[in-house]
C-alpha positions as CSV (number, residue, x, y, z in Angstrom):
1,X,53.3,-102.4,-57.6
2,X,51.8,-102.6,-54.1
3,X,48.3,-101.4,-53.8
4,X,48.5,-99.7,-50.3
5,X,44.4,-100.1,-50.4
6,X,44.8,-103.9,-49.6
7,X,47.9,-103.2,-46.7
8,X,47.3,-104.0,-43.4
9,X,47.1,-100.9,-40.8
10,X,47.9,-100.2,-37.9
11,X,46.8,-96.7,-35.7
12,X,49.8,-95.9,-33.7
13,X,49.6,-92.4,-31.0
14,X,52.4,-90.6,-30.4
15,X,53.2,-88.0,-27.2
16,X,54.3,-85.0,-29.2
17,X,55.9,-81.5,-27.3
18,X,54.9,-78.5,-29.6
19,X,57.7,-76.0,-28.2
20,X,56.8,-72.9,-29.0
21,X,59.1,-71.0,-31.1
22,X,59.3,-67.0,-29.9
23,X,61.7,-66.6,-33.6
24,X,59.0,-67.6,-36.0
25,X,56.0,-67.5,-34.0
26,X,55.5,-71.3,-34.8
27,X,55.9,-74.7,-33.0
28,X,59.0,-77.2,-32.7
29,X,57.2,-80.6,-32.3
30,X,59.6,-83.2,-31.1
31,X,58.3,-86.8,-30.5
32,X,60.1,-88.4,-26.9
33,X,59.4,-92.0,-28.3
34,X,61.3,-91.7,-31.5
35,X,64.4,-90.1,-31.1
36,X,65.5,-87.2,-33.7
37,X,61.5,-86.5,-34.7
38,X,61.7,-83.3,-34.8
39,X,59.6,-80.8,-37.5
40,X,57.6,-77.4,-36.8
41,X,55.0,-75.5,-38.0
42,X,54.4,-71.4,-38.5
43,X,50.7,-72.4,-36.7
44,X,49.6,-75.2,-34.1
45,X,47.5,-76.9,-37.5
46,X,50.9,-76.6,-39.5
47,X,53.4,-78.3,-37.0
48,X,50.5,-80.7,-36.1
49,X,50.4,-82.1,-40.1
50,X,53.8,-81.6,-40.3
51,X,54.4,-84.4,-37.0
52,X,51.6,-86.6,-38.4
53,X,54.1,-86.7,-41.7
54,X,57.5,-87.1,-39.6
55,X,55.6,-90.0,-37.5
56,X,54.9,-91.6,-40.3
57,X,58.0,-91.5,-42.4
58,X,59.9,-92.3,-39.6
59,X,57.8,-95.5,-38.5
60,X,58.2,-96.2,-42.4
61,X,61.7,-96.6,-42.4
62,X,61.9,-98.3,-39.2
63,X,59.4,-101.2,-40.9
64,X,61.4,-101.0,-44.0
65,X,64.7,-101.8,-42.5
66,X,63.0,-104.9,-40.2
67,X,63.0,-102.7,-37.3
68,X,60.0,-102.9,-34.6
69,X,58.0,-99.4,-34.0
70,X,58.7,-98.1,-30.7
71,X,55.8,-97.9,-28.4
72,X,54.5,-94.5,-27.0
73,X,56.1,-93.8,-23.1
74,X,54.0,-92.0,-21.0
75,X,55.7,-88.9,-20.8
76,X,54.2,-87.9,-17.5
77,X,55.7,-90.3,-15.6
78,X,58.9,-88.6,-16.7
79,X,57.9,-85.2,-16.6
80,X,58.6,-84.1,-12.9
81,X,60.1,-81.1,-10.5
82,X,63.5,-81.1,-9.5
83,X,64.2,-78.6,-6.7
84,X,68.2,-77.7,-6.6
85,X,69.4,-76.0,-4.2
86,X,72.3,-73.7,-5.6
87,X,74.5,-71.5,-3.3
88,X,74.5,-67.7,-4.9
89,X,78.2,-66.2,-4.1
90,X,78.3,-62.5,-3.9
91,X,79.8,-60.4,-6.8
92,X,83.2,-58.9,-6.4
């Protein structure tokens, strides 16, 4: 048996959107970096534990099948305005 005391860590940080969620009154979380992360919470604290577990299961079966952990993007440089212009045609 492993002792996880003696494991070597590592502190990764995640971007995380909490999306909320007008059905429940919760949050979707999904994490850009690791794609299908996806949990929620009824409250912010809830879907904020309930990321901190996905994250971590997820990085844990990445490591288990030899796989590297993605690193974090910066999400602002991808979150920008795009204006379209889009020609309205009258109603019969």
């Amino acid at each position: 048996m492993v002792d996880r005391k003696t494991l070597k860590k590592k502190i990764y940080q995640f971007t995380c959107h909490f999306i909320p969620d007008e059905e429940t009154g919760g949050f979707v979380v999904e994490v850009p970096a690791l794609p299908g992360c996806v949990t929620q919470g009824n409250t912010y604290q809830k879907a904020k534990k309930m990321a901190r577990e996905a994250i971590e299961l997820y990085c844990e079966t990445l490591i288990e099948r030899g796989l590297s952990v993605p690193e974090d993007e910066d999400i602002e440089f991808f979150k920008k305005k795009i204006e379209v212009p889009i020609i309205l045609k009258p109603a019969h």
